[in-house]
C-alpha positions in Angstrom: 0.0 0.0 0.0 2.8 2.3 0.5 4.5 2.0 -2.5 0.9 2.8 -4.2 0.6 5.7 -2.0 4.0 7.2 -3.2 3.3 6.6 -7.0 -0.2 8.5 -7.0 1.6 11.2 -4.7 4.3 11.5 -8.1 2.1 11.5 -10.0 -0.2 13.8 -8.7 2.6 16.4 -8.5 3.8 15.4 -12.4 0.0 16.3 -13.1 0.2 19.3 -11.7 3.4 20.7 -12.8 1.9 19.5 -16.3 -1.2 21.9 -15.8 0.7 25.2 -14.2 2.9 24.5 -17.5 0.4 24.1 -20.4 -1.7 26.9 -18.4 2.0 29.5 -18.6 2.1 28.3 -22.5 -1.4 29.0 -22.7 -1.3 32.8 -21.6 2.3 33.5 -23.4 0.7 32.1 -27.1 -2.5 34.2 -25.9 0.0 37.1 -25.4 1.6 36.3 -28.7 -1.4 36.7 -30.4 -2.0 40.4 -28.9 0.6 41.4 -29.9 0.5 39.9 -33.7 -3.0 41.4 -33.6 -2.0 44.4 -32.1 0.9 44.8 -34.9 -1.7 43.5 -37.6 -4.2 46.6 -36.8 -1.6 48.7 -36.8 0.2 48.2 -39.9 -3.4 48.2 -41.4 -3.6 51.8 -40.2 -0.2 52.7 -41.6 -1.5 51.8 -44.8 -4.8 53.5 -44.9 -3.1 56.4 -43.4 -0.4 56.7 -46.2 -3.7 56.0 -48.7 -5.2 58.9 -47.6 -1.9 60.6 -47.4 -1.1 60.1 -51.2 -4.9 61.0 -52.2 -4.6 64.4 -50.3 -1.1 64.8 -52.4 -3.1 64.2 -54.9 -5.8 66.5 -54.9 -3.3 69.6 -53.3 -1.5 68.6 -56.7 -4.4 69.5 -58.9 -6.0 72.5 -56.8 -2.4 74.1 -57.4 -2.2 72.9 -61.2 -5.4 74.5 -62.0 -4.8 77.6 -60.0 -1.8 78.1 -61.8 -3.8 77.8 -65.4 -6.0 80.1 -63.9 -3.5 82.7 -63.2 -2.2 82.5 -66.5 -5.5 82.4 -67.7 -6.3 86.0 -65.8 -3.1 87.4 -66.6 -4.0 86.6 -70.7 -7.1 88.0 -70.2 -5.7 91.4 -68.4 -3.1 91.8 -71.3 -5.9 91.4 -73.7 -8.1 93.9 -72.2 -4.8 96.0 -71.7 
């Protein structure tokens, strides 16, 4: 009966030590996948930030093209008139 008594004591403890470990490896992949997330949302933001970025370029681009025709365009017109 003893030696019975020793074996379920082992592996009552080997149990345990089993369950604090997968429970750590648990929380750090739970952790790991914060952060991925975390990185995955912020990349995503980066990019529609830069998006919007290049479309305001974009549009400061052509307000400042066709306010330069239109200068040239007045200017035309003044001479003409003279």
């Amino acid at each position: 009966m003893a030696k019975n008594a020793k074996w379920k004591a082992a592996a009552h403890r080997a149990a345990k030590q089993a369950k604090k470990a997968a429970i750590a490896a648990a929380r750090e992949a739970d952790r790991l996948m914060r952060v991925a997330k975390q990185r995955v949302e912020s990349s995503g933001a980066k990019q529609r930030l830069k998006k919007a970025l290049q479309k305001a370029g974009r549009v400061l681009k052509a307000a400042g093209t066709a306010a330069v025709r239109a200068g040239i365009a007045a200017g035309k017109e003044a001479a003409r008139k003279g």
